[in-house]
Gaussian input, Z-matrix of N, CA and C with variables (Angstrom, degrees):
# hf/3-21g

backbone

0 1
 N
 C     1     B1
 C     2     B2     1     A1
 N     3     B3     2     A2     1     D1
 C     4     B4     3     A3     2     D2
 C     5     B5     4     A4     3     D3
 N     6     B6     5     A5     4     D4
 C     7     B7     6     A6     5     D5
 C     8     B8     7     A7     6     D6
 N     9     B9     8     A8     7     D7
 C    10    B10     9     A9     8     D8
 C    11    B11    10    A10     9     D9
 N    12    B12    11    A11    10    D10
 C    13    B13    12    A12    11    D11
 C    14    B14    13    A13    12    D12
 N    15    B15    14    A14    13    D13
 C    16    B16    15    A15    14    D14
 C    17    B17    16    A16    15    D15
 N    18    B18    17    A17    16    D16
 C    19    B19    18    A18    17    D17
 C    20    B20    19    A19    18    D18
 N    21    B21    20    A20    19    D19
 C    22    B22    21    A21    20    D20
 C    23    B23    22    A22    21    D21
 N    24    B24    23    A23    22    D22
 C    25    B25    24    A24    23    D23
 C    26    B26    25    A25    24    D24
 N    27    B27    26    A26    25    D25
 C    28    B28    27    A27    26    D26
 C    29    B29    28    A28    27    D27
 N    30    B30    29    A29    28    D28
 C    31    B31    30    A30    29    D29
 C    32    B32    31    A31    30    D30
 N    33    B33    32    A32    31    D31
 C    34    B34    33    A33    32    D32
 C    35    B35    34    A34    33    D33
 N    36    B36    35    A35    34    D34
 C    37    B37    36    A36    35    D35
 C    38    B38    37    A37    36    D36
 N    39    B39    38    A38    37    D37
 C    40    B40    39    A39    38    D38
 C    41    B41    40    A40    39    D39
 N    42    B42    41    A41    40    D40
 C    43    B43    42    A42    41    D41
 C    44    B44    43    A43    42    D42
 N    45    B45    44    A44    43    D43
 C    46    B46    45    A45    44    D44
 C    47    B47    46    A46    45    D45
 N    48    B48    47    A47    46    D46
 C    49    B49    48    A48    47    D47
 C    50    B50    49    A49    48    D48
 N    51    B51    50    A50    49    D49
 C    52    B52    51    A51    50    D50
 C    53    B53    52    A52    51    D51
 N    54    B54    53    A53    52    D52
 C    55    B55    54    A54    53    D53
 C    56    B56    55    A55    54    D54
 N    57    B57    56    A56    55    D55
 C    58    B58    57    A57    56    D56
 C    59    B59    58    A58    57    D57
 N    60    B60    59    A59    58    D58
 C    61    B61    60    A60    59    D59
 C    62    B62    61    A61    60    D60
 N    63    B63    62    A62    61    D61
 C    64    B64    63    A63    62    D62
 C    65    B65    64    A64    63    D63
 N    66    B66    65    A65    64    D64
 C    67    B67    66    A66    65    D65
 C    68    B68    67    A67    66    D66
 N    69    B69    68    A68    67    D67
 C    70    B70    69    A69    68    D68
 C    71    B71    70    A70    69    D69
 N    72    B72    71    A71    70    D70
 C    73    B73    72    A72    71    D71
 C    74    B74    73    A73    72    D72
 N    75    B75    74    A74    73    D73
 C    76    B76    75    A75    74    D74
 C    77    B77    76    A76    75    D75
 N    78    B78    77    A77    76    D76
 C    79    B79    78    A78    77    D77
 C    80    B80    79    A79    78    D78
 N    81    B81    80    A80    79    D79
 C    82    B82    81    A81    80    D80
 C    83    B83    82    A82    81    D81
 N    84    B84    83    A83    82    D82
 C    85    B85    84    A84    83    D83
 C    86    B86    85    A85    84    D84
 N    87    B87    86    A86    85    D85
 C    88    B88    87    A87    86    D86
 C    89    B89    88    A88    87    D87
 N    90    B90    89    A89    88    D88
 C    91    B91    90    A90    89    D89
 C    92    B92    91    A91    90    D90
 N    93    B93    92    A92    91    D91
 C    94    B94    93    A93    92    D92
 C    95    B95    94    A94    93    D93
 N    96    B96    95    A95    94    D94
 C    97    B97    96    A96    95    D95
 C    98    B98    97    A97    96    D96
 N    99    B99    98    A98    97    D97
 C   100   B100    99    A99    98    D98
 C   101   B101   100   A100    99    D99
 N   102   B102   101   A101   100   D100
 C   103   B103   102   A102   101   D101
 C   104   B104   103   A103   102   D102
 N   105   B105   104   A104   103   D103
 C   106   B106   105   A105   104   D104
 C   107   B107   106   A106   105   D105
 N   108   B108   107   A107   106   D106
 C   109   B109   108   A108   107   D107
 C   110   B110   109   A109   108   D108
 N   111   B111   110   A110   109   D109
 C   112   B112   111   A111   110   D110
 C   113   B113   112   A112   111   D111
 N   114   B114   113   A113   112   D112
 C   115   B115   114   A114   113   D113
 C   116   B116   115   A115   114   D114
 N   117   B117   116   A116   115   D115
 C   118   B118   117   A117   116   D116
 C   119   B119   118   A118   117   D117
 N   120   B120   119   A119   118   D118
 C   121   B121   120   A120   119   D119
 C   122   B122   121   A121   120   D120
 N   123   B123   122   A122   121   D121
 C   124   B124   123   A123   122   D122
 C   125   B125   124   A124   123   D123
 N   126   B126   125   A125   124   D124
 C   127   B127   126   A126   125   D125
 C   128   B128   127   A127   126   D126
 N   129   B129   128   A128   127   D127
 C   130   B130   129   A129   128   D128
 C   131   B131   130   A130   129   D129
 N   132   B132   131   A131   130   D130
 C   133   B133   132   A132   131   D131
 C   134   B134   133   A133   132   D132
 N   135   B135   134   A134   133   D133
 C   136   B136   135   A135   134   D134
 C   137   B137   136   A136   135   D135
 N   138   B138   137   A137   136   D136
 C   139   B139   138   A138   137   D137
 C   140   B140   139   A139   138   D138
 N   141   B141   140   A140   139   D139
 C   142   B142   141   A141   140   D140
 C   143   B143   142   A142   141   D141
 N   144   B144   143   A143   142   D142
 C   145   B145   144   A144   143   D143
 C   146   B146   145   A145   144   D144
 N   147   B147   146   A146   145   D145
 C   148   B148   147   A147   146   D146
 C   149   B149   148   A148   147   D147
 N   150   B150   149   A149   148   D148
 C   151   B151   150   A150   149   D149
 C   152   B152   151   A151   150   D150
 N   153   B153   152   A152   151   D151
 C   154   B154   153   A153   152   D152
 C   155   B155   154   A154   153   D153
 N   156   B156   155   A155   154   D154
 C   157   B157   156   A156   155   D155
 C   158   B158   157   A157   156   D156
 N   159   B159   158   A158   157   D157
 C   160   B160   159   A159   158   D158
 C   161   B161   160   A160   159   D159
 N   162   B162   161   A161   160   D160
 C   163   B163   162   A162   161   D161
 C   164   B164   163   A163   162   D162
 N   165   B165   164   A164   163   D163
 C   166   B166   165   A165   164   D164
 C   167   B167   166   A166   165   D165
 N   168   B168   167   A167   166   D166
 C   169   B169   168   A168   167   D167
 C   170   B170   169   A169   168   D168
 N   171   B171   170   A170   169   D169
 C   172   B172   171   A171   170   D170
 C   173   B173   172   A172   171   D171
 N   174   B174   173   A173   172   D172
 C   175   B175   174   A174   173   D173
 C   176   B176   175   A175   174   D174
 N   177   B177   176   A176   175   D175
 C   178   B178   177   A177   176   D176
 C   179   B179   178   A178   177   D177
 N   180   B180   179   A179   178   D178
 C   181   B181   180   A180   179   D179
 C   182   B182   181   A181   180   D180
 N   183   B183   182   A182   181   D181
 C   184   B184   183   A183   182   D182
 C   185   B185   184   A184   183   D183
 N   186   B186   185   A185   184   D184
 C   187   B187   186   A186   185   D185
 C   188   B188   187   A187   186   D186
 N   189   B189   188   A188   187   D187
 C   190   B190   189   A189   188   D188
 C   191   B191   190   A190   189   D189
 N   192   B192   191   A191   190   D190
 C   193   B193   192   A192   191   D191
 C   194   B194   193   A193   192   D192

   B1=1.4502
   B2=1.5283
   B3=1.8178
   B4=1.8819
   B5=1.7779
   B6=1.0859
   B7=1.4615
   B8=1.6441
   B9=1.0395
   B10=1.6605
   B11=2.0482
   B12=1.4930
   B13=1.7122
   B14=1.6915
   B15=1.7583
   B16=1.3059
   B17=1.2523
   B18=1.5680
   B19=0.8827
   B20=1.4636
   B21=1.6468
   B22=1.3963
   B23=1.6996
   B24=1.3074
   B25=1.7493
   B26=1.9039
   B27=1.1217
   B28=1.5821
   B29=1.1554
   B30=1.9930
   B31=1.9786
   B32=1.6268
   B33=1.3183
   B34=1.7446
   B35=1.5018
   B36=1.7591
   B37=0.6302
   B38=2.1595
   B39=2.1063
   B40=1.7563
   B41=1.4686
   B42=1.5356
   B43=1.5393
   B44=2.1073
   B45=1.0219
   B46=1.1443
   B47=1.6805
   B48=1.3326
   B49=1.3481
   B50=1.4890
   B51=1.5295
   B52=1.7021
   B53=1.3361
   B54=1.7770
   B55=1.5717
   B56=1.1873
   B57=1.2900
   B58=1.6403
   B59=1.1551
   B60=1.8452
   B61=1.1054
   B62=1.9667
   B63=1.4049
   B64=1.6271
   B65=1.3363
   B66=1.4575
   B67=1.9333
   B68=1.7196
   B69=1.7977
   B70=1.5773
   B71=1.2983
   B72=1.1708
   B73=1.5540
   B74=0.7328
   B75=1.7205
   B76=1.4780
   B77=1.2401
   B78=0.9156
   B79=1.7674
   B80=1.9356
   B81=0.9395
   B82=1.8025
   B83=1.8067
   B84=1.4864
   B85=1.3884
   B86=2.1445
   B87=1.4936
   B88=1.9202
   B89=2.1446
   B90=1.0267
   B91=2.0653
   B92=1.3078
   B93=1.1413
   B94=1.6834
   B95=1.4295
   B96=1.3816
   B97=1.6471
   B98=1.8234
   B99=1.5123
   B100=1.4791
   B101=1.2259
   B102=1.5317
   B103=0.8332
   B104=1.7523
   B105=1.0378
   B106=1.3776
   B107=1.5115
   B108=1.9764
   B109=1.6324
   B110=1.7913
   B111=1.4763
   B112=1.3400
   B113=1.8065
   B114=1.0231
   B115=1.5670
   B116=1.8590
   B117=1.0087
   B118=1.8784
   B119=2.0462
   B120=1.5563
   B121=1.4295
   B122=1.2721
   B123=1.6151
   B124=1.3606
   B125=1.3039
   B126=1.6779
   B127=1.1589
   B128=1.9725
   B129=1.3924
   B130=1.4682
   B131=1.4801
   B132=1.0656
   B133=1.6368
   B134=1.2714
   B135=1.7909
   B136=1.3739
   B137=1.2597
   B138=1.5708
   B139=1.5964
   B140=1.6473
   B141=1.3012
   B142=1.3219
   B143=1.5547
   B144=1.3733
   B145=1.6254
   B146=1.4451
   B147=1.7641
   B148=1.3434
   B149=1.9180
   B150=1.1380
   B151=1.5590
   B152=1.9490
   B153=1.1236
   B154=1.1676
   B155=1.7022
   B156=1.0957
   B157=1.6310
   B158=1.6860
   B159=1.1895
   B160=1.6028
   B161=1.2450
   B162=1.0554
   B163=1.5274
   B164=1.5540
   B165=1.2457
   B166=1.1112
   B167=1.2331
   B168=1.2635
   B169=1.2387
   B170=1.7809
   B171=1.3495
   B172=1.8110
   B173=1.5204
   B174=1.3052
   B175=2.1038
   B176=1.1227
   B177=1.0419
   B178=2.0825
   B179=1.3428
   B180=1.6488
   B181=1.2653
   B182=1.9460
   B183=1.6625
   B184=0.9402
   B185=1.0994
   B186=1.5927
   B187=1.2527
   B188=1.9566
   B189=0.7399
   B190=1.8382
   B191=1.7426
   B192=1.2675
   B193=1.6648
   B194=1.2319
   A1=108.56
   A2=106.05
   A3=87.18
   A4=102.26
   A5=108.69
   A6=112.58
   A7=95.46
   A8=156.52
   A9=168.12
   A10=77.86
   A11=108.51
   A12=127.35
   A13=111.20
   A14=109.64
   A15=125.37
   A16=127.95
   A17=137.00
   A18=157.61
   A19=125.97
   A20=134.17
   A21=95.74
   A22=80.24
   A23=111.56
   A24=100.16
   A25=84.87
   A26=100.19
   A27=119.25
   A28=130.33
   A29=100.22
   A30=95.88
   A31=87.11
   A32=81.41
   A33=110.21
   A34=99.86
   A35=120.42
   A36=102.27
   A37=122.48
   A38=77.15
   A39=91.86
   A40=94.67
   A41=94.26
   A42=100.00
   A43=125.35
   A44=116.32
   A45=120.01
   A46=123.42
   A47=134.61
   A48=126.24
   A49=89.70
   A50=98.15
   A51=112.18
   A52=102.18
   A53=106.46
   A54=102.25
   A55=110.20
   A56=125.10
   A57=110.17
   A58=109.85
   A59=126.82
   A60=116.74
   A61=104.59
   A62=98.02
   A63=99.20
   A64=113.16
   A65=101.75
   A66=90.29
   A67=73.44
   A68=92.86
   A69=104.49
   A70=104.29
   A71=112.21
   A72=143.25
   A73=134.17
   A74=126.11
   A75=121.23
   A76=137.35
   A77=129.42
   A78=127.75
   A79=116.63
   A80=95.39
   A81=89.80
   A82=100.95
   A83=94.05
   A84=79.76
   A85=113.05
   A86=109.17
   A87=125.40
   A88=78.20
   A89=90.24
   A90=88.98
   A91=103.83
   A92=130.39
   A93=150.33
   A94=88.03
   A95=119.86
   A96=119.12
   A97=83.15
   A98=94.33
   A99=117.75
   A100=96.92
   A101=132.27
   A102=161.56
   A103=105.42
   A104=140.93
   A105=136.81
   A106=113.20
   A107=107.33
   A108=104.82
   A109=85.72
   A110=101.58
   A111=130.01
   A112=109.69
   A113=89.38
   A114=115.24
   A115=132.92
   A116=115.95
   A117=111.92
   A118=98.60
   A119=102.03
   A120=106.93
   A121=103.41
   A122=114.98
   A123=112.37
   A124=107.17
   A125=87.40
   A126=106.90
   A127=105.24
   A128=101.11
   A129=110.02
   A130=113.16
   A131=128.53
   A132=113.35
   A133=114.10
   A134=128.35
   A135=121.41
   A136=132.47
   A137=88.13
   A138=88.91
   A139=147.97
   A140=146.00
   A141=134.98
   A142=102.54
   A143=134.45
   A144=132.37
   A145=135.31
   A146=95.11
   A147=111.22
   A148=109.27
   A149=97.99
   A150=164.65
   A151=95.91
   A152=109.39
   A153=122.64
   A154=117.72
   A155=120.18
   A156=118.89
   A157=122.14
   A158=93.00
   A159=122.84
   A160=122.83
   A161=130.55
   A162=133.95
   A163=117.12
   A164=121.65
   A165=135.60
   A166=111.79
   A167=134.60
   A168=130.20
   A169=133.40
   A170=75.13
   A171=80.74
   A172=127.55
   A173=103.35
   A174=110.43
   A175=94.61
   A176=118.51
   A177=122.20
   A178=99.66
   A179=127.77
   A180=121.24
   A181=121.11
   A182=94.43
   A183=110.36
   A184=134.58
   A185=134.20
   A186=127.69
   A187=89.75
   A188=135.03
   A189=126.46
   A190=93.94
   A191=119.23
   A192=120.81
   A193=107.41
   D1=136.58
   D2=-175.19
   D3=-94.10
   D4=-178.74
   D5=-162.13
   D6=-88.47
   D7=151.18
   D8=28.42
   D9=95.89
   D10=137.39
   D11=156.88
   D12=-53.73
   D13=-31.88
   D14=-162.79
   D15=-152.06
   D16=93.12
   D17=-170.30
   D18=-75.97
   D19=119.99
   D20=-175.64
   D21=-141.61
   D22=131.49
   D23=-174.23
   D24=-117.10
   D25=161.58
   D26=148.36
   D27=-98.62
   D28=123.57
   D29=-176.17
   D30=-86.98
   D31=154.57
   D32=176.16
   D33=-75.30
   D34=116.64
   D35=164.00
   D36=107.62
   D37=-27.55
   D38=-170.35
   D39=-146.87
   D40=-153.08
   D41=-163.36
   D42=-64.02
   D43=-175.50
   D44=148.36
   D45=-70.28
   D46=134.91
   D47=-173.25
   D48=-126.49
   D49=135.89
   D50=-176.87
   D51=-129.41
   D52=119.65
   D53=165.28
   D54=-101.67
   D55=178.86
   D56=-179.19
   D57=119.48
   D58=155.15
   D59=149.19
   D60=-102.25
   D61=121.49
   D62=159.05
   D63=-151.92
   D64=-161.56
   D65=-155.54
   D66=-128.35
   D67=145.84
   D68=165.79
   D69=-123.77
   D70=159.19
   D71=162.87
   D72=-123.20
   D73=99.15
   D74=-174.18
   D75=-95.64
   D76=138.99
   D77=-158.06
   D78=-18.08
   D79=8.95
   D80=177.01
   D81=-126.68
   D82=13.86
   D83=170.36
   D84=84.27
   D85=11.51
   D86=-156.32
   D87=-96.04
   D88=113.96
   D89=161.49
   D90=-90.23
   D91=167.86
   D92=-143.11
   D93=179.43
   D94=128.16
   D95=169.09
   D96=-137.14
   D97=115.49
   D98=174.98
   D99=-96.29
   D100=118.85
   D101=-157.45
   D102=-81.69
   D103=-26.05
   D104=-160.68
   D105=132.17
   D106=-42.78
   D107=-156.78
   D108=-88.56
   D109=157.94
   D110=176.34
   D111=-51.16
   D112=99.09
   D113=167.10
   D114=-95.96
   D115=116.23
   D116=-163.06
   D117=-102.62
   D118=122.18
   D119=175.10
   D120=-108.97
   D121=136.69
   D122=178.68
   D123=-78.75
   D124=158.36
   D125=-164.05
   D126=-119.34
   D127=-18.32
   D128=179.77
   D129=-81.53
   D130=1.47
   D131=-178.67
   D132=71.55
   D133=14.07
   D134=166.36
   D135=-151.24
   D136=11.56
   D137=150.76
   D138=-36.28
   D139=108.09
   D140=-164.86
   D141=-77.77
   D142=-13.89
   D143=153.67
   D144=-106.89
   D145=45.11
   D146=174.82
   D147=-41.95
   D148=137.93
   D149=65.46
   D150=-118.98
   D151=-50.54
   D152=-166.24
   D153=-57.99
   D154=163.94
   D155=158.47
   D156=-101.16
   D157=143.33
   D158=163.69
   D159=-89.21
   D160=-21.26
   D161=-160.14
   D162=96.32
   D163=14.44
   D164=178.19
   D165=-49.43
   D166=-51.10
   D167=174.83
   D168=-91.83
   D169=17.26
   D170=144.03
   D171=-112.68
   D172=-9.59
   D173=159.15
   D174=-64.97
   D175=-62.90
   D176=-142.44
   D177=-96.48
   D178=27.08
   D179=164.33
   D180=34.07
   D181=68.47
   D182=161.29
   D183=-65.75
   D184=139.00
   D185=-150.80
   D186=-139.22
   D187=89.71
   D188=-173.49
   D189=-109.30
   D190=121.24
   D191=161.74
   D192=-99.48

């Protein structure tokens, strides 16, 4: 089976993980063209380099089901 152009798994617990190359846009309208290599979008709401993660949600005891 071949693998999907675009991958997006959920860490337990952490960010969104995007393989792939695609282009994001985040609510203000900011493009991001992720190139293909493995890129992590937060998923906790406190990241300080939103779209993306910092590790934010391992201070603020992130909990994602």
């Amino acid at each position: 089976m071949t693998e999907p152009a675009v991958v997006v798994k959920v860490v337990n617990n952490g960010p969104y993980q995007v393989k792939g190359p695609v282009r994001l846009v985040d609510h203000d309208n900011n493009e991001y063209e992720i190139d293909g290599r493995t890129q992590l979008l937060c998923r906790c709401g406190h990241s300080a380099k939103k779209p993306f993660c910092d590790g934010a949600h391992v201070r603020v005891g992130f909990k994602g089901d």
